[in-house]
C-alpha positions as CSV (number, residue, x, y, z in Angstrom):
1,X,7.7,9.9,-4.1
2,X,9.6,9.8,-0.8
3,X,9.0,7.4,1.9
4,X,8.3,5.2,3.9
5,X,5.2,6.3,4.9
6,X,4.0,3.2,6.1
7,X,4.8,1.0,9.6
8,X,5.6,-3.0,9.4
9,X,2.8,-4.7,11.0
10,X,0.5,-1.8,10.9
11,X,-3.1,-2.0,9.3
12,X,-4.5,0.3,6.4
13,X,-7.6,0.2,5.3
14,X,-8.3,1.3,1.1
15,X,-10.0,4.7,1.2
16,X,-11.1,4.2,-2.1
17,X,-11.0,1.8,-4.8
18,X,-7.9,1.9,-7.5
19,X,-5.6,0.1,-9.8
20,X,-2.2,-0.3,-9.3
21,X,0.5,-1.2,-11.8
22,X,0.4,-5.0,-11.1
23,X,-2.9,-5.2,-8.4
24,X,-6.1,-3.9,-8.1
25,X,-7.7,-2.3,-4.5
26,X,-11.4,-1.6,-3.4
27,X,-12.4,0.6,-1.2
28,X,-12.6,-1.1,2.5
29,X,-9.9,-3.8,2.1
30,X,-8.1,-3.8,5.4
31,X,-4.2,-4.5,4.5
32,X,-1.4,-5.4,6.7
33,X,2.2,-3.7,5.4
34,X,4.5,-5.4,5.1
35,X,7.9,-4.0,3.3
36,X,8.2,-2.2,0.6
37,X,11.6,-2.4,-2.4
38,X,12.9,-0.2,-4.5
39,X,13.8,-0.3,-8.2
40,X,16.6,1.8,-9.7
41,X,15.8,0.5,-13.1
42,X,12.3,1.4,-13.2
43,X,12.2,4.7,-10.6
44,X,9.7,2.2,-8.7
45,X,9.4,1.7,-5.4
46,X,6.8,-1.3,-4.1
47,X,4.9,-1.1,-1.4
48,X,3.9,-5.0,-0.3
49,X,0.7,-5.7,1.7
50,X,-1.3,-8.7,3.0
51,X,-4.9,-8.7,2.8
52,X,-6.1,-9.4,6.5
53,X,-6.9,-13.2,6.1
54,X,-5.5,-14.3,3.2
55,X,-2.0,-15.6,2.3
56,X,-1.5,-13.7,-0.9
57,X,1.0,-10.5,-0.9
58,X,-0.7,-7.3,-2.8
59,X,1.6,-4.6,-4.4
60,X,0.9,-1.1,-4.6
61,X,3.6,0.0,-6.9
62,X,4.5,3.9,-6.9
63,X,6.9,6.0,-9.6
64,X,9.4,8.2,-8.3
65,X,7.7,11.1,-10.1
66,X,4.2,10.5,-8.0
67,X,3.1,13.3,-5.6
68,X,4.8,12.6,-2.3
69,X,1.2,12.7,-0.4
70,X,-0.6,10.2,-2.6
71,X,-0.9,7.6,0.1
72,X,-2.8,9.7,1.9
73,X,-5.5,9.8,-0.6
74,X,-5.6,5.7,-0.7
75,X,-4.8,4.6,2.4
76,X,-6.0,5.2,6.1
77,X,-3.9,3.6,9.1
78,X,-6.0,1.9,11.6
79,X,-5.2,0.8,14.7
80,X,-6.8,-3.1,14.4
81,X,-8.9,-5.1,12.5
82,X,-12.6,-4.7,13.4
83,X,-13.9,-6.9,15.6
């Protein structure tokens, strides 16, 4: 998988719910991006998110080998948080 496809800052709300290799999402959350790393040991790259309101980071962890388009399926972009 080939990237970035997602914008510092930006919010993203979970299409629908999932688990990740070290995180777990349900549908609705509204996530803020944050960065993302790559691993050359593990063919990984991590996509790191806060959860609007809360201090913890969330990981969405992605192999190499994963279709390029998969984010589309979990993620939305949204302009802002809901009022």
């Amino acid at each position: 998988m080939s990237g970035p496809y997602f914008q510092r800052g930006h919010h993203y709300r979970v299409r629908r719910s999932f688990t990740a290799l070290r995180d777990a999402f349900a549908e609705g959350e509204l996530l803020i991006y944050e960065s993302s790393a790559y691993s050359y040991y593990d063919g990984i790259t991590g996509y790191f998110f806060k959860l609007a309101g809360h201090a913890e980071s969330r990981w969405w962890d992605v192999y190499d080998d994963q279709p390029g388009d998969l984010w589309l399926e979990l993620f939305e972009a949204v302009d802002a948080p809901p009022a």
